[in-house]
N, C-alpha and C positions, 0 to 999 in steps of 0.2 A: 410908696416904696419905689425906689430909681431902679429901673433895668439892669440889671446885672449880667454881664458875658457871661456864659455856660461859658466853662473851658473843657468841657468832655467832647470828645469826636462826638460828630455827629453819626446818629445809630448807621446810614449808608454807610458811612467811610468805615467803620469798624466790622460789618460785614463783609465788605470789600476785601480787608485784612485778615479776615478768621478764612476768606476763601483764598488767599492768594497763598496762607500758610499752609491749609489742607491740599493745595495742588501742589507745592513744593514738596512736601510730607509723602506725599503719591508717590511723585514724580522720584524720589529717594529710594522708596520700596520697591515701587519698579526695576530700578536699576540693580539695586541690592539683592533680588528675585533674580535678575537675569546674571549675574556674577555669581550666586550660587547653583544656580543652574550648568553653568560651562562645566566643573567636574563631572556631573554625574554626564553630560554631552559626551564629555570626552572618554572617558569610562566606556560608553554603548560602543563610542567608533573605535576602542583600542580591544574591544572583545569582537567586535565583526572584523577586526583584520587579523586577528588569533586564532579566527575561527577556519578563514580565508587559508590563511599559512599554513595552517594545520592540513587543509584536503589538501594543499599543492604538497604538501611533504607529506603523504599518504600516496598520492597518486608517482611522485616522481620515486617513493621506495617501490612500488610494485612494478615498476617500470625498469629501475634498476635491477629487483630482482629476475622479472623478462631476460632482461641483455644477460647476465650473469650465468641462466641457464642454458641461452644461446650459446654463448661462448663455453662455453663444460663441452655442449655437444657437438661444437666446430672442433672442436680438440682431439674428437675421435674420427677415426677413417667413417665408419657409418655415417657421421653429422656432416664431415668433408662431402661425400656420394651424394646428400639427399640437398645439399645447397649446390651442386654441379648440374642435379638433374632438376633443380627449380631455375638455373640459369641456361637449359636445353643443352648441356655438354652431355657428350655420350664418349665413351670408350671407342680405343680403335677398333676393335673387334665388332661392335657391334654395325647392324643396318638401322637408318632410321625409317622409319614411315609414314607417313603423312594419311590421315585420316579425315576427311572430306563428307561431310555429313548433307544430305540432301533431300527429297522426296523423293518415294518409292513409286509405282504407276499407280495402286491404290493408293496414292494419297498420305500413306504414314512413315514416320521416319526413317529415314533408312541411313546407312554407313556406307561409305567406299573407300577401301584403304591402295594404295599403292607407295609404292617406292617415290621418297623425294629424288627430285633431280639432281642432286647432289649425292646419293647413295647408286644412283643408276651406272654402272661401270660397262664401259665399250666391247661387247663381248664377241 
C-alpha cells in the first residue's frame, strides 16, 4: 500500500488553534467585563458627588441661616450697641479704662485698672 498524505492538521497545529481561539475568546470577555463594569463605576462616582453636594448645601443653609439672624439683629438698636462695643466704640459720655492684668507680690493674679490716655483730661 503507497503512502498516503494525511491531509488533517497535524494534532500541534490544531492545538496551537484551539489555544489562540480560547485567548481571543478571553481576551473578548475581558473587554466586555470591563465595558460592563464602567456603569456601575460611574454610578458609585455620581452618588459620592451627591453625597458631596449635599453636606456643601447643608453646611452653606446653616450658614446662611447664621447671616440671616445676624442681620434681624443689626436691625435693632440693641444688635447696633453689641456690634459697636465688639468693634471698641464707646459713647461720648462714657470713660474708658484700660485694665492691665499682672502678678500680685504673692504671686497670684491680680488686675490694675486705670484711665487710658486717651480718657485722661487736662485738669
Amino acid at each position: 500500500m503507497p503512502w498516503v498524505a494525511d491531509n488533517r492538521p497535524s494534532v500541534l497545529s490544531e492545538r496551537i488553534s484551539r489555544l489562540s481561539l480560547a485567548g481571543v475568546v478571553v481576551l473578548m470577555l475581558a473587554a466586555f467585563a470591563v465595558k460592563a463594569a464602567e456603569p456601575y463605576q460611574l454610578g458609585r462616582q455620581t452618588s459620592a458627588q451627591v453625597r458631596e453636594l449635599r453636606e456643601r448645601v447643608r453646611i452653606l443653609r446653616a450658614r446662611n441661616d447664621a447671616d440671616e439672624q445676624r442681620l434681624a439683629s443689626l436691625q435693632t438698636s440693641r444688635g447696633v450697641e453689641i456690634e459697636a462695643r465688639k468693634q471698641h466704640f464707646i459713647r461720648p459720655t462714657e470713660v474708658p479704662v484700660r485694665v492691665i492684668f499682672g502678678e500680685a507680690a504673692d504671686g497670684k493674679p491680680a488686675a490694675r485698672a486705670g484711665l487710658s490716655a486717651a480718657s485722661q483730661r487736662p485738669g
